[in-house]
N, C-alpha and C positions, 0 to 999 in steps of 0.2 A: 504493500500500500504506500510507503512513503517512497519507493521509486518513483510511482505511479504518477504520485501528486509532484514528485520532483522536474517530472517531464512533462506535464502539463502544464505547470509555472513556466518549462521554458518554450512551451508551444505558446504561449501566452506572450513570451517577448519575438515571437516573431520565427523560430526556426522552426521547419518543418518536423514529423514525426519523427522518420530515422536518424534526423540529426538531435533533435533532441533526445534520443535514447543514447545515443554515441556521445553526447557530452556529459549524462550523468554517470554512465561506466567508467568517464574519463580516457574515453578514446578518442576525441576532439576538444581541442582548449577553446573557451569562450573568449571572444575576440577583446573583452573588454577583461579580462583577466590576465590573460598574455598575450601579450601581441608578436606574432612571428616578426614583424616588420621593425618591432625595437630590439628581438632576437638577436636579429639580420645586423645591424648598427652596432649592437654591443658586441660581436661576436668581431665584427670590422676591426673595431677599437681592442679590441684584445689581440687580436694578430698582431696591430703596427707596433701598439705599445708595450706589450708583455712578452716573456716570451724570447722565442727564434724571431726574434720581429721581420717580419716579411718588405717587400717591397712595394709600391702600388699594382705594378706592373705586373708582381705575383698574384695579388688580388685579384686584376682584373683579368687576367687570363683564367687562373683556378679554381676562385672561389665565384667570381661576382655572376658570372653566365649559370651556376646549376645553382647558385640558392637565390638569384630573382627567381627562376626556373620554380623552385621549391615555394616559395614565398608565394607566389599565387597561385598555387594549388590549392596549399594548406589556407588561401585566405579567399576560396572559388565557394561557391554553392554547392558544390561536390567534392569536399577536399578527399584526399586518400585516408584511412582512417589507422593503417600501420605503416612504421618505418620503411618497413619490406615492400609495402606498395609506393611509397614515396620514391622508394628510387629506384624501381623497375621503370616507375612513370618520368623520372627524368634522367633515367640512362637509355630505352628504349631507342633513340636516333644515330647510337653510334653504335658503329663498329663493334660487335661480340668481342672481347680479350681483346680490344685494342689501348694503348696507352691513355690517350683521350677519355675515354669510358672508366680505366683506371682511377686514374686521377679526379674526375667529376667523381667517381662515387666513394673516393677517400676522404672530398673535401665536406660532402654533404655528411659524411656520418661523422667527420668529427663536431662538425656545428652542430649536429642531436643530440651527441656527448657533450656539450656545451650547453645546452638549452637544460638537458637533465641536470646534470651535475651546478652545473654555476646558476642558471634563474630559474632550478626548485619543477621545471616543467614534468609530468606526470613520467615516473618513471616507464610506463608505456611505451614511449616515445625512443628511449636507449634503442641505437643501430644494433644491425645485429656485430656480431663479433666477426663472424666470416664473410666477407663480402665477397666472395669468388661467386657463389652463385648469381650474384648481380652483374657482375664483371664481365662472366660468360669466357670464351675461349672461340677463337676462328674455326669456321664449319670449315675443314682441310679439306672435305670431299666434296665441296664446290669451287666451281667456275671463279675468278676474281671477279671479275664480274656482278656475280650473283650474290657473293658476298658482300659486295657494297649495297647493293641493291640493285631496285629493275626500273627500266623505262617508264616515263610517263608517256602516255598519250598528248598529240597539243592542243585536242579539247582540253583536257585533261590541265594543263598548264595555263590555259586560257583560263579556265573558270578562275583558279587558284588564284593568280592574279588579281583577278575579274572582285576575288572576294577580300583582298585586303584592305588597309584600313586606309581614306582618301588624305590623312595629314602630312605633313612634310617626313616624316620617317617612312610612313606606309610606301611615299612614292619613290624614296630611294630604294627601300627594300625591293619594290616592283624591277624599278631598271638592273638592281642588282640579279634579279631573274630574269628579264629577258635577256640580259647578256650571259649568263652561263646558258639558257635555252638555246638561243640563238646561234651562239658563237661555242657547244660545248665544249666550255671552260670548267678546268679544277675550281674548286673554290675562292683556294688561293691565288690563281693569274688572274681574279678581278680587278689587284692590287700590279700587275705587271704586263696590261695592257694598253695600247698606244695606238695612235693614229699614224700608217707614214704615207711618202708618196714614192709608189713601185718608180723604179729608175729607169724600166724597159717601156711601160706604160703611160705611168706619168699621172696616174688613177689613185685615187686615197684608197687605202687598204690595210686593214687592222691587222696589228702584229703583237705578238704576246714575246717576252723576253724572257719568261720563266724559266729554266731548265733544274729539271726532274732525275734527282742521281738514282741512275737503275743500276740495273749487275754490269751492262756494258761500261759505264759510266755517266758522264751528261746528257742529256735530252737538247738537241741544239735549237735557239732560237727560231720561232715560225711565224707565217706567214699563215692569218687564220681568215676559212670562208665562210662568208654567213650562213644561214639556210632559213628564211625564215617560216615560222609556224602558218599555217592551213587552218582555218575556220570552220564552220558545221557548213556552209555555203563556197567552202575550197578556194576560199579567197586567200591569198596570201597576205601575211600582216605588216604592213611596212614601219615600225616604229621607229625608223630615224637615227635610228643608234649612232651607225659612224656621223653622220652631219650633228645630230647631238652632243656627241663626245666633240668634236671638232671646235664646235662652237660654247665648247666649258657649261655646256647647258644639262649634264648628266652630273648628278652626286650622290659619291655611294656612300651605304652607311659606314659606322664604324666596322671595321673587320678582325682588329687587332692583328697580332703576327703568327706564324706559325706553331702548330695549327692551328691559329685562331679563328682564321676566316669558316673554316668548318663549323669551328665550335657556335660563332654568333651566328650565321645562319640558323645553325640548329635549334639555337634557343629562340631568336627570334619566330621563324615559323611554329616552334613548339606553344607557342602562344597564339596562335590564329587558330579559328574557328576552324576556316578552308582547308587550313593543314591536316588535323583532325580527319575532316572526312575525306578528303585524298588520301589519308596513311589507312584510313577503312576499308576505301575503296577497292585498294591495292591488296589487302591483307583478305580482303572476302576471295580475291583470284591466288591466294597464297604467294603472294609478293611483297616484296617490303620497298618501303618511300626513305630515301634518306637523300640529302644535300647533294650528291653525285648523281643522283636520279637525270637532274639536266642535261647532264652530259652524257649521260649513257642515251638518251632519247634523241639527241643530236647524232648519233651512230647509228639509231635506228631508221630516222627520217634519211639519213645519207641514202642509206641502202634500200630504201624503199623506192628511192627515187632513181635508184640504177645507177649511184657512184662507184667506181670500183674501189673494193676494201684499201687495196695502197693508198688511193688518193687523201679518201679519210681518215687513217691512220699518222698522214702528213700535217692534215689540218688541225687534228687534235692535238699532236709530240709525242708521240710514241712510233715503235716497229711496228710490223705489220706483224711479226710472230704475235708479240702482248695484243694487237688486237683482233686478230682469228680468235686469240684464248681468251681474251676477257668478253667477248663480245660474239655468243655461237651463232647468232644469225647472220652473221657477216659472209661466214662461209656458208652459211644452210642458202642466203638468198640468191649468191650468186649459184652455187649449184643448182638452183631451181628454174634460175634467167637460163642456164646454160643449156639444160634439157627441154625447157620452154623452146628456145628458138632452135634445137637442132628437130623438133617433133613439126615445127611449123614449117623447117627449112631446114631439109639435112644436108643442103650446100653450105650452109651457114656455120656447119658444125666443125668442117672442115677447114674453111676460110679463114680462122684465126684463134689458135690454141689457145687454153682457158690457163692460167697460169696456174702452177699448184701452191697448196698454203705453206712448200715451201722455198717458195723463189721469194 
C-alpha cells in the first residue's frame, strides 16, 4: 500500500505510470533530486582539478561526446532504467572491440562510479565491473565492409537529411552529409578536403589530401568524383557543393581530430529522431547504420551506374584488392553486367576481356 500511494503522489507530479514505479524502486533519479546535468559539471570539474588532471582537449574528445550522449537519455521521456542499458545505448554506433567504443565506455562508467560514490546517486546506478561485454570484439568472419556497416539507400539519405533540425548547426550537420554522401568520404577527409583547378582541364575539381596508412603504406592524394543522389522522381540532386565550398559558403561542424570526426558525427546523429528510425530501418533488413554508411553507398551508386570497380576504388583512396573485399557487390555487379551483355550479344563477350579481381 505505501508503494502504491508513493507512485500515485508521483503520477500526480506529472510522470507517467512506468516511470513513476521506476522512481520509487529507485531505478530512475527524480530530476529535481539529482540532476544528471550538474553530475555532468561536477564530474568536468573533478577531472581538470583533482586528480590525473586531464586536458580540455582530453575532455573533449573522451569524455564530452558519450556523456552529452548519456545526459539526455537519462534526462529523455524514456530514459534507460540500468547502467547496462545506458551504455549499450551509447556505445551501439561504433565499431564492436574497437578503440573508440573502448574508451566511450571506460569514460561513461567511470562518471557512474562518480555519480555513486561522490553525489550519494542510488547505488543502482554502479557500472558494471566488466565492461567487455559492452565493448564487444570484431565479427573476424565478416567482410570489412560489413563490419562497419551497410549502405544506405538515397531515398534513404534524403529523408534523413530531409528530417534534421533547420538551425545553424542542423544545417552544417546536413552539408557535412551530403558531402560524405556525395563525395564518399571517410569521416575524417571532411576536414582534408579542397577545391583545385585540374591543370589539363582547367575545370574546378574537388580533391581530398588525406592519406590513409595501410599495410602497403600511404594512400596517395586524390582527385575525388561527385555522384550525386536520385530522388523518388530520378531527379538528380544538384546541391552546389563545389560552387559552395568555392564560394566559403559551406561550414562544417565541429569535428575535433582523430578519431574525432567519427566520434561527433556519431553522437550528433545519435540525437536525431531520423537517425533512430534509419538505424531501425536498417536493423529490421539485419543491417546496421553507422557514420561510414555514406560512403559505402557512394560505392554502391558507382556500381549501379556501371562505373568500373578501378575507377571507384581511385575516387575513394584505396586499391582495388581492399575494394572487391570491402565492398562484394563491386564484383557481384560487374559479373552480372558481364553475362548481361554476353547473353544479349555474344560478340560482345569477346570484344573486350572482363578484367579479373586480380589485375
Amino acid at each position: 500500500m505505501a508503494r502504491v500511494r508513493n507512485i500515485y503522489v508521483l503520477t500526480l507530479e506529472g510522470h507517467d505510470l512506468l516511470t513513476a514505479a521506476a522512481i520509487a524502486d529507485g531505478k530512475v533519479i527524480r530530476q529535481e533530486d539529482n540532476s544528471w546535468a550538474d553530475a555532468k559539471e561536477r564530474f568536468r570539474i573533478q577531472k581538470f582539478e583533482h586528480g590525473a588532471a586531464i586536458k580540455a582537449i582530453t575532455w573533449d574528445q573522451k569524455y564530452e561526446p558519450v556523456l552529452s550522449m548519456a545526459v539526455e537519455l537519462l534526462t529523455s521521456g524514456k530514459p534507460p532504467s540500468a547502467p547496462a542499458d545506458l551504455l549499450d545505448a551509447c556505445l551501439r554506433d561504433w565499431q564492436p572491440g574497437s578503440r573508440s567504443r573502448q574508451i566511450r565506455a571506460q569514460s561513461l562508467a567511470q562518471f557512474l562510479r562518480f555519480c555513486v560514490d561522490r553525489l550519494h546517486f542510488p547505488d543502482h546506478w554502479r557500472p558494471p565491473l566488466n565492461l567487455q561485454v559492452h565493448i564487444g570484439a570484431p565479427n573476424r568472419d565478416s567482410a570489412p565492409g560489413q563490419r562497419k556497416g551497410h549502405p544506405f539507400t538515397d531515398l534513404e539519405i534524403l529523408a534523413l537529411i530531409d528530417s534534421l533540425p533547420q538551425d545553424p548547426p542542423g544545417r552544417r550537420w546536413s552539408d557535412a552529409i551530403r558531402l560524405m554522401a556525395e563525395l564518399g568520404l571517410r569521416p575524417i577527409e571532411l576536414q582534408h578536403i579542397s577545391v583545385k583547378r585540374d591543370p589539363a582541364s582547367d575545370e574546378l575539381i574537388w580533391w581530398c589530401a588525406y592519406r590513409k596508412r595501410t599495410g602497403g603504406g600511404l594512400t596517395a592524394p586524390r582527385r575525388i568524383h561527385p555522384l550525386p543522389l536520385t530522388d523518388w522522381d530520378g531527379r538528380r540532386q544538384d546541391w552546389q557543393l563545389l560552387q559552395r565550398w568555392q564560394n566559403g559558403a559551406v561550414e562544417l561542424p565541429p569535428l575535433g581530430n582523430v578519431p574525432g570526426a567519427g566520434d561527433a558525427i556519431g553522437t550528433y546523429l545519435g540525437r536525431q529522431q531520423g537517425w533512430h528510425d534509419l538505424r531501425q530501418r536498417l536493423e529490421a533488413r539485419e543491417e546496421r547504420a553507422v557514420p561510414y554508411s555514406f560512403r559505402h553507398s557512394y560505392s554502391l551508386r558507382a556500381h549501379k551506374l556501371g562505373i568500373d570497380p578501378g575507377s571507384v576504388a581511385l575516387s575513394m583512396g584505396h586499391s582495388l584488392e581492399v575494394h572487391l573485399r570491402s565492398y562484394p557487390w563491386s564484383s557481384a555487379c560487374g559479373a552480372a553486367a558481364a553475362f548481361s551483355r554476353a547473353l544479349q550479344d555474344p560478340k560482345a563477350a569477346t570484344a573486350k576481356p572482363i578484367a579479373s579481381a586480380e589485375s
